[in-house]
ZATI-379190 format. One record per residue (C-alpha): residue number from 1; residue in one letter; x, z, y. Coordinates in pm, 1 decimal, decimal comma. Layout:
<tiba resi="NUM" resn="A" px="X" pz="Z" py="Y"/>
...
//
This chain:
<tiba resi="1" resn="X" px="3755,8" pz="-1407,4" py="-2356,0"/>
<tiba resi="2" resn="X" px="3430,8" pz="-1574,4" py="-2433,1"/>
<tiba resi="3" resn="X" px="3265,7" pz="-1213,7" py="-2537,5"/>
<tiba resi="4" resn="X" px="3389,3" pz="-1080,4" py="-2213,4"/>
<tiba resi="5" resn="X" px="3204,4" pz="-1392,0" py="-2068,7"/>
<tiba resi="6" resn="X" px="2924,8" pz="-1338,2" py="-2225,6"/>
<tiba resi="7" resn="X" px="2931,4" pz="-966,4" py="-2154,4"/>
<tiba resi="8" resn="X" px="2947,3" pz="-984,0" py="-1815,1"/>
<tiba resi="9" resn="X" px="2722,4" pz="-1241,6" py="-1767,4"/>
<tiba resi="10" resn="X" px="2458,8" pz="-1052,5" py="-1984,7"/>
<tiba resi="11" resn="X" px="2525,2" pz="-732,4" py="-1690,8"/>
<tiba resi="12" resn="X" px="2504,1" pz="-982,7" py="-1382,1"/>
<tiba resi="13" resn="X" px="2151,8" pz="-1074,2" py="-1546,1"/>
<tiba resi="14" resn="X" px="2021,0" pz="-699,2" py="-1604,6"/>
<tiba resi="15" resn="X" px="2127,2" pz="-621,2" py="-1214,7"/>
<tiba resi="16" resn="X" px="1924,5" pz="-925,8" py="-1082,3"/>
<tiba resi="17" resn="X" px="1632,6" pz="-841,4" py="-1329,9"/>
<tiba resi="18" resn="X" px="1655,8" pz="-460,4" py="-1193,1"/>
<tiba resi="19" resn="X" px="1729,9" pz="-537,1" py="-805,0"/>
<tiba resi="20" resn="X" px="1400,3" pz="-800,9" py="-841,9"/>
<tiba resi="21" resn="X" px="1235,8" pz="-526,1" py="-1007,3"/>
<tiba resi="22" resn="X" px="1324,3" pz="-278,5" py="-705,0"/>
<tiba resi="23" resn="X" px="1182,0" pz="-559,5" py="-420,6"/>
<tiba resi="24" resn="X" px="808,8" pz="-638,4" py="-614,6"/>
<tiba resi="25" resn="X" px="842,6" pz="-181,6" py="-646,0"/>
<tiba resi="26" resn="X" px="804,9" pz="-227,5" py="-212,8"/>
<tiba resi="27" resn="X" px="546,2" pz="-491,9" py="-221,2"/>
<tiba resi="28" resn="X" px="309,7" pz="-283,3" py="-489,6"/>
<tiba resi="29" resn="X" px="362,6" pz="-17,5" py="-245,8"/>
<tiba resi="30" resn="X" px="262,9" pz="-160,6" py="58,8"/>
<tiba resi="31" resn="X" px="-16,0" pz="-341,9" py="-123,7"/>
<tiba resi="32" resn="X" px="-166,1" pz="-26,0" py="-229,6"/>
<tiba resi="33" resn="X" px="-139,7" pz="213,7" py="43,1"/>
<tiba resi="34" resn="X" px="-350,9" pz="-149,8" py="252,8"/>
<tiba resi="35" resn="X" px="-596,6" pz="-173,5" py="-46,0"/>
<tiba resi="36" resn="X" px="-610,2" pz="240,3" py="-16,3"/>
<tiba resi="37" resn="X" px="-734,6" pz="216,9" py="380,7"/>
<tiba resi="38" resn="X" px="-1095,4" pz="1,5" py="230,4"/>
<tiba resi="39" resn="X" px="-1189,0" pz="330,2" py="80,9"/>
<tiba resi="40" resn="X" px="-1145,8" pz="537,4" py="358,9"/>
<tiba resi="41" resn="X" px="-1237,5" pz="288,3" py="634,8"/>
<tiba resi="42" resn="X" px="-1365,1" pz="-121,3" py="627,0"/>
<tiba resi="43" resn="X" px="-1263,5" pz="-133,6" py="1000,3"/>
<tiba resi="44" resn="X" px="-877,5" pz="-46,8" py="902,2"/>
<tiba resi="45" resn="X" px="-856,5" pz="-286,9" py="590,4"/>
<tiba resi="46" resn="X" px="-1003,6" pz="-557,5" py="767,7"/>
<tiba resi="47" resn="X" px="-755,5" pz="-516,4" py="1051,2"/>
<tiba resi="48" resn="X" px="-449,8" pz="-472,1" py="876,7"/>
<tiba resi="49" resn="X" px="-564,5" pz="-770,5" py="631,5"/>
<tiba resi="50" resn="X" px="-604,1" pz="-1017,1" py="881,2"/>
<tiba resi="51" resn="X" px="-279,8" pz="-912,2" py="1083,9"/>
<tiba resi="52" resn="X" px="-122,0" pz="-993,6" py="723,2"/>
<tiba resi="53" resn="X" px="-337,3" pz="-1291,8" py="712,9"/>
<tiba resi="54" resn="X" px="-210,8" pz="-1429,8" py="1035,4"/>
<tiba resi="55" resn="X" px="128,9" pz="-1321,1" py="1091,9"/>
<tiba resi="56" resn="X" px="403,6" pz="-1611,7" py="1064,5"/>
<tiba resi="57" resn="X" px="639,3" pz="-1376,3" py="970,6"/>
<tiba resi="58" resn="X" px="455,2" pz="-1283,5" py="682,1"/>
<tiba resi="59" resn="X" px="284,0" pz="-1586,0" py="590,3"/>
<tiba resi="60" resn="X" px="617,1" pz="-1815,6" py="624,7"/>
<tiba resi="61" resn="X" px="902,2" pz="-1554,5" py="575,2"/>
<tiba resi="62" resn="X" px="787,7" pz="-1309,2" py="339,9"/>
<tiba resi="63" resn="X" px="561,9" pz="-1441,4" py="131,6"/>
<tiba resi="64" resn="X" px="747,7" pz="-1701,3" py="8,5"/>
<tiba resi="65" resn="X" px="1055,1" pz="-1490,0" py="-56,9"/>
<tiba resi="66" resn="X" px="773,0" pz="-1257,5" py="-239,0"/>
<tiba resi="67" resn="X" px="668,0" pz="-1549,8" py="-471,5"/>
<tiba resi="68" resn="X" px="1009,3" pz="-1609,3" py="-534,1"/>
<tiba resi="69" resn="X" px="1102,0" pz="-1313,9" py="-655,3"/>
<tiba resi="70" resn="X" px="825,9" pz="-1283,6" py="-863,5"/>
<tiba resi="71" resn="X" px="890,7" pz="-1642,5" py="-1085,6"/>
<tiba resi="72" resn="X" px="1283,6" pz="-1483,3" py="-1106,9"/>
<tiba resi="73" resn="X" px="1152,0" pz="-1150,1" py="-1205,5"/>
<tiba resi="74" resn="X" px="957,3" pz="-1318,3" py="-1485,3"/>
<tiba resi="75" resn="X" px="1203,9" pz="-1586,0" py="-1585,5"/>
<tiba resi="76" resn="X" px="1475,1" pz="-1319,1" py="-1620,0"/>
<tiba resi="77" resn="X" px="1255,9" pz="-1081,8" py="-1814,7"/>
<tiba resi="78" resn="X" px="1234,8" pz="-1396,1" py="-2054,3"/>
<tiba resi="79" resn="X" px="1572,6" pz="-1494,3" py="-2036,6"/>
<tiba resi="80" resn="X" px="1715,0" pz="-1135,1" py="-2106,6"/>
<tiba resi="81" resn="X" px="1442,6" pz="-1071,0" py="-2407,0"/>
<tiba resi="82" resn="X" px="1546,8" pz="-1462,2" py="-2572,1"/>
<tiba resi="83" resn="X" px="1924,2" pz="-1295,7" py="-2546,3"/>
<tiba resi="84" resn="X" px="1863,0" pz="-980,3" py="-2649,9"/>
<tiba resi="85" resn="X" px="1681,9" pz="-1145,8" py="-2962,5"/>
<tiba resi="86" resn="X" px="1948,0" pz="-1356,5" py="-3067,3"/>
<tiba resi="87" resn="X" px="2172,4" pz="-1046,2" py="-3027,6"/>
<tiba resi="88" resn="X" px="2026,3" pz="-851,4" py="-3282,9"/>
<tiba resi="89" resn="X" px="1939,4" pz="-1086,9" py="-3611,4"/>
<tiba resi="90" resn="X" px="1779,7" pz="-853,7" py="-3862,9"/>
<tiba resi="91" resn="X" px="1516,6" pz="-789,7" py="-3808,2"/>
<tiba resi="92" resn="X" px="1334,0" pz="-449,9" py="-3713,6"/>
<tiba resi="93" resn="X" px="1123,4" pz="-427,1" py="-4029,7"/>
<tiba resi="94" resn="X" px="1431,4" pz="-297,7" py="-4186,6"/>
<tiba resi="95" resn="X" px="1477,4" pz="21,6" py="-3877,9"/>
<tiba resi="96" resn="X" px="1230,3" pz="197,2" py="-3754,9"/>
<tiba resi="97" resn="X" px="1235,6" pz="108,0" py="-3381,5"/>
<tiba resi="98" resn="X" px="950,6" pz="376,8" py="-3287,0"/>
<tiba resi="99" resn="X" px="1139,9" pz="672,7" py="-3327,8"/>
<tiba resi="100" resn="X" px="1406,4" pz="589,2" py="-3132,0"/>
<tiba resi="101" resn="X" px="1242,8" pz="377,9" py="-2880,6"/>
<tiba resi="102" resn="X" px="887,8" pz="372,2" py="-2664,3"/>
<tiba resi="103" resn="X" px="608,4" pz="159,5" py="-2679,4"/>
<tiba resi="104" resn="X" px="666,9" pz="16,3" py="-2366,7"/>
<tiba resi="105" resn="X" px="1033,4" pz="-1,3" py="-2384,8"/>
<tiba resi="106" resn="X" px="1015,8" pz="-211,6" py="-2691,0"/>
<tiba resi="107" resn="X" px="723,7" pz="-433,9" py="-2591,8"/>
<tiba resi="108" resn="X" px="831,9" pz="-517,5" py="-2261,2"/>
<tiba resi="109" resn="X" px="782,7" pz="-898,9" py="-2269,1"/>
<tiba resi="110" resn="X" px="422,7" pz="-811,3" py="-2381,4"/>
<tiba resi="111" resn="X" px="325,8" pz="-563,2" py="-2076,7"/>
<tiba resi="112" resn="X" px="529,3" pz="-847,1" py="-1864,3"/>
<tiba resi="113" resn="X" px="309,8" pz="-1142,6" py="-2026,7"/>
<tiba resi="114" resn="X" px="-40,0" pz="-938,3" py="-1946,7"/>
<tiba resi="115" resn="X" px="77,2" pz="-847,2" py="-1585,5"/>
<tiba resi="116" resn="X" px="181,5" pz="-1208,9" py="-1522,9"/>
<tiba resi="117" resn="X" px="-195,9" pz="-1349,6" py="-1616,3"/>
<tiba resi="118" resn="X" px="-287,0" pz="-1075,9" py="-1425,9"/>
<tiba resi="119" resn="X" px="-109,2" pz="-1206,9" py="-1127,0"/>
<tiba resi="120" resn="X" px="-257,3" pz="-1538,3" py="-1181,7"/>
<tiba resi="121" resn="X" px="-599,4" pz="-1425,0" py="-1176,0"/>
<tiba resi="122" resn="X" px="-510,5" pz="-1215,7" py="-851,2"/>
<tiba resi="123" resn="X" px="-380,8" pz="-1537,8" py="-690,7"/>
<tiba resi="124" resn="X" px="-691,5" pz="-1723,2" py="-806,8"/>
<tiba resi="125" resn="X" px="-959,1" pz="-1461,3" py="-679,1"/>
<tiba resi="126" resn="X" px="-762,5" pz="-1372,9" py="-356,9"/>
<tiba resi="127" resn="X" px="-465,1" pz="-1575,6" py="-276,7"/>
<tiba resi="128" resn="X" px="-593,5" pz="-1926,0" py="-314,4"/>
<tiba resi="129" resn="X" px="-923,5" pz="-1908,6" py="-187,0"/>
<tiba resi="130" resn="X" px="-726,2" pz="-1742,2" py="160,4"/>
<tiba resi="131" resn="X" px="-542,5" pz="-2068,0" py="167,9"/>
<tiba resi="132" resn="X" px="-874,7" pz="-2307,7" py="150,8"/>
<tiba resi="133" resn="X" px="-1010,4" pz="-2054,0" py="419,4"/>
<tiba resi="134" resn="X" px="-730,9" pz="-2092,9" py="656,5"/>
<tiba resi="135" resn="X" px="-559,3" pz="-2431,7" py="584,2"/>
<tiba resi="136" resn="X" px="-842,9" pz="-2666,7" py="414,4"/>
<tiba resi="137" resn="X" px="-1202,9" pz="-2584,1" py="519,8"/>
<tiba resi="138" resn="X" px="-1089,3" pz="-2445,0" py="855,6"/>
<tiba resi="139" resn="X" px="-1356,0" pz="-2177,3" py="882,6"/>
<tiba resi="140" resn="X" px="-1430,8" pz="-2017,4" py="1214,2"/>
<tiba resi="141" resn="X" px="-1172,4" pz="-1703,5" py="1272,9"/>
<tiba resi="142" resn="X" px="-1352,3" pz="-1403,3" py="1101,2"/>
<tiba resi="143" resn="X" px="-1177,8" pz="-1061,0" py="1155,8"/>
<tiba resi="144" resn="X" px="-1414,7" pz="-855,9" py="976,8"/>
<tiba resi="145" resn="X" px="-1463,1" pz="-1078,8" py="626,8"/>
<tiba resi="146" resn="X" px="-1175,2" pz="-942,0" py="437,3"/>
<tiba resi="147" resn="X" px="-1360,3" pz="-565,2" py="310,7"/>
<tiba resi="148" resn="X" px="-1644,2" pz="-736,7" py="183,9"/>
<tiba resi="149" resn="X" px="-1464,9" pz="-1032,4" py="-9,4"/>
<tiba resi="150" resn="X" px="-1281,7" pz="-746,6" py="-164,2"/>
<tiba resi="151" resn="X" px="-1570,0" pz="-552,1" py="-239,0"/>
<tiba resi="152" resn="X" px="-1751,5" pz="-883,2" py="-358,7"/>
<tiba resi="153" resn="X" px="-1457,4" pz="-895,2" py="-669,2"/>
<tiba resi="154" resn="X" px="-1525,3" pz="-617,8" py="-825,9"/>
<tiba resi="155" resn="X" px="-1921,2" pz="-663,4" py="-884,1"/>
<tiba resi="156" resn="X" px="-1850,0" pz="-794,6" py="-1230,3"/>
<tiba resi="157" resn="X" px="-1793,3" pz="-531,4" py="-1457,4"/>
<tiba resi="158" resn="X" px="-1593,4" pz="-757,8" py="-1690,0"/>
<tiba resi="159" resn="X" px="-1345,3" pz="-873,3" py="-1401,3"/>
<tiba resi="160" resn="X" px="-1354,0" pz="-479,4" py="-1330,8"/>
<tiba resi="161" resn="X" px="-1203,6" pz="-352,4" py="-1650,5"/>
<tiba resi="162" resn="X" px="-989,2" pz="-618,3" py="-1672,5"/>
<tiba resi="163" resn="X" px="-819,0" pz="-554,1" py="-1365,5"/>
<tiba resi="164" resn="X" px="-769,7" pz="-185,2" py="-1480,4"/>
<tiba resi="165" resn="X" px="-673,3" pz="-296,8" py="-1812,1"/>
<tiba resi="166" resn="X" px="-379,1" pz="-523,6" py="-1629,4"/>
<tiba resi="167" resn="X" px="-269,9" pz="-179,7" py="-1435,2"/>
<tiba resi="168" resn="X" px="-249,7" pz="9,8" py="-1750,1"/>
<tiba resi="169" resn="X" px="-1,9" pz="-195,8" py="-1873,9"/>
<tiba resi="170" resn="X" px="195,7" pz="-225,6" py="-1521,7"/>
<tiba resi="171" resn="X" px="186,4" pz="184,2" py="-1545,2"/>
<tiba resi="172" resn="X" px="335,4" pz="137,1" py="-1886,4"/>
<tiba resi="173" resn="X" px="582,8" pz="-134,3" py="-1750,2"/>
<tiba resi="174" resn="X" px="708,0" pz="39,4" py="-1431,7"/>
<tiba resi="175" resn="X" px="768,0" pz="378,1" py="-1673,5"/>
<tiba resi="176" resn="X" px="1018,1" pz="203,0" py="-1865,7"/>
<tiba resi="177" resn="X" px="1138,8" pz="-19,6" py="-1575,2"/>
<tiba resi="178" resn="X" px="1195,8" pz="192,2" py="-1286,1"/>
<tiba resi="179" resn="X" px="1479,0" pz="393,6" py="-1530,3"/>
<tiba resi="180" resn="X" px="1602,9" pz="111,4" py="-1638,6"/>
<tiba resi="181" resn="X" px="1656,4" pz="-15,7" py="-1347,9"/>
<tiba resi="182" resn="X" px="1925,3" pz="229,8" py="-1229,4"/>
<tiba resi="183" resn="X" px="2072,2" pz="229,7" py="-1548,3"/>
<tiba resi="184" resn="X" px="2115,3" pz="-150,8" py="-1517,9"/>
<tiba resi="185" resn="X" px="2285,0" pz="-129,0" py="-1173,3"/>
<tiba resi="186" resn="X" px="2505,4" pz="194,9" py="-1260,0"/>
<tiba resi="187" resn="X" px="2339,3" pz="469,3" py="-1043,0"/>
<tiba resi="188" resn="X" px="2423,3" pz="762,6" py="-1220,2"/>
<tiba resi="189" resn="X" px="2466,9" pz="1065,9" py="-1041,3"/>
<tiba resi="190" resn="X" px="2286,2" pz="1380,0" py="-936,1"/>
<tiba resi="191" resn="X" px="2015,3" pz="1241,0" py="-775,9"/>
<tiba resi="192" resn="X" px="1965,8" pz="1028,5" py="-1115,6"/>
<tiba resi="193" resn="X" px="1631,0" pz="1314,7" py="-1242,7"/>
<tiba resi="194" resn="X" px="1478,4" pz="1341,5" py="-932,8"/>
<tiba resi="195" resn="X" px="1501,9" pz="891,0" py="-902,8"/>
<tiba resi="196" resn="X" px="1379,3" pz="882,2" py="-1246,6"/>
<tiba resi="197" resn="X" px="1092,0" pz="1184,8" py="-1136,7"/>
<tiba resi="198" resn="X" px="1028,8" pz="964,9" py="-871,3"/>
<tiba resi="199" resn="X" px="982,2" pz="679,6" py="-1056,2"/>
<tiba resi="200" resn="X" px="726,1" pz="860,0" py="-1328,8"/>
<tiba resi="201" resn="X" px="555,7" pz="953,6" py="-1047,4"/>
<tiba resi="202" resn="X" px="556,1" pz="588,3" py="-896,7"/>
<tiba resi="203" resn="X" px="454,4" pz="452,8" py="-1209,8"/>
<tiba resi="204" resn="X" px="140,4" pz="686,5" py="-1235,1"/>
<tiba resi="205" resn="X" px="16,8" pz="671,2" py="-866,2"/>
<tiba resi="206" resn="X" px="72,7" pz="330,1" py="-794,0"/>
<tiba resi="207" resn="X" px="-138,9" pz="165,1" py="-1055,7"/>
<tiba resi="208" resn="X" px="-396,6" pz="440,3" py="-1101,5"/>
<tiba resi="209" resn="X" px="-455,4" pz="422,8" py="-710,7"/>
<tiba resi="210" resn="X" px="-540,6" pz="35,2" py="-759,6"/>
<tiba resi="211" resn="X" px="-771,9" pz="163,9" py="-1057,3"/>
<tiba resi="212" resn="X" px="-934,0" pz="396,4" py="-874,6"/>
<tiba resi="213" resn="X" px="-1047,1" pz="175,9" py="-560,8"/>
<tiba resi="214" resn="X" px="-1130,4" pz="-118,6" py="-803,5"/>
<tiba resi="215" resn="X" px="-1358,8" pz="134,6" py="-966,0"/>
<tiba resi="216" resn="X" px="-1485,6" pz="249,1" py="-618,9"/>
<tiba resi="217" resn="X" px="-1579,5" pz="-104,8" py="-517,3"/>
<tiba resi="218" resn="X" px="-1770,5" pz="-99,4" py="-859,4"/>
<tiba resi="219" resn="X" px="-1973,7" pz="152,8" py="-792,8"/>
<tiba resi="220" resn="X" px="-2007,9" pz="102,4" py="-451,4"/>
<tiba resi="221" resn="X" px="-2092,2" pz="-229,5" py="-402,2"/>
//
């Protein structure tokens, strides 16, 4: 009984882990494709940024269910890899792990650790100094500041290859993720290859794109 327990409990945790997984999958998305429009136009980004900026419903409703799911993504990943340790006692000097397994599938808590300091540094360069902007130091409304802070980031080269360092590792992280995802929740059926298709493809675009316009702002500036 306390197996089954244990079992079950062990399944409930994979499906939060993947569903979380699934909800920050939107939020890249949409962060992207409004990081994409400063390439093409400063006008757009600064628009759409500062109707993000200033829209309760974001600000109070979705941003705070966004941080939320990103500490539960993280704690889970933890959580699960702690378990799945203590599952598994000997140790994998004694079986070969890379030829059955990937890199990234079997270093999971390392990509995770990376992206997470990655995140910090995001919130340090963009999300915190938004909130001394708008809540502390009360600046004057400015609609058209948000390109050129942006743009202002990626001057250092060193910040620069960090941040595509970070989205190397994400690529790495959503490969293995996105498939295990639907594993985790069950979905197996015959729109399982073109999901997991989808989800190579997702896990190429998505954090190339952000390489490419960090390396634009580089060279651009």
């Amino acid at each position: 009984m306390a197996k089954s327990t244990l079992l079950k409990s062990s399944i409930a945790k994979k499906v939060a882990m993947a569903l979380s997984g699934l909800f920050l999958m939107l939020f890249l998305a949409q962060h992207f494709f409004i990081n994409m429009t400063s390439v093409f136009s400063s006008d757009v980004f600064n628009s759409i940024s500062h109707f993000m900026g200033y829209n309760p419903l974001v600000q109070f409703v979705i941003q705070p269910i966004l941080i939320v799911g990103v500490i539960f993504h993280f704690i889970m990943g933890f959580v699960l890899e702690i378990q799945n340790r203590n599952a598994r006692p000997i140790a994998y000097a004694k079986n070969n792990g890379a030829a059955n397994s990937s890199w990234a599938s079997r270093n999971m808590i390392v990509s995770g650790l990376v992206i997470l300091a990655f995140l910090a540094l995001h919130m340090y360069d963009f999300w915190f100094p938004e909130m001394v902007y708008k809540y502390v130091a009360i600046n004057p409304l400015d609609e058209t500041r948000y390109f050129h802070e942006l743009a202002e980031k990626f001057e250092s080269p060193v910040r620069t290859a960090l941040y595509c360092i970070a989205f190397v590792l994400l690529s790495l992280h959503l490969k293995h993720g996105f498939s295990s995802s639907f594993q985790s929740v069950g979905f197996n059926n015959k729109y399982s290859r073109g999901l997991k298709n989808f989800g190579l493809g997702f896990a190429f675009v998505i954090p190339f794109g952000f390489i490419f316009i960090a390396l634009f702002h580089h060279f651009n500036h």
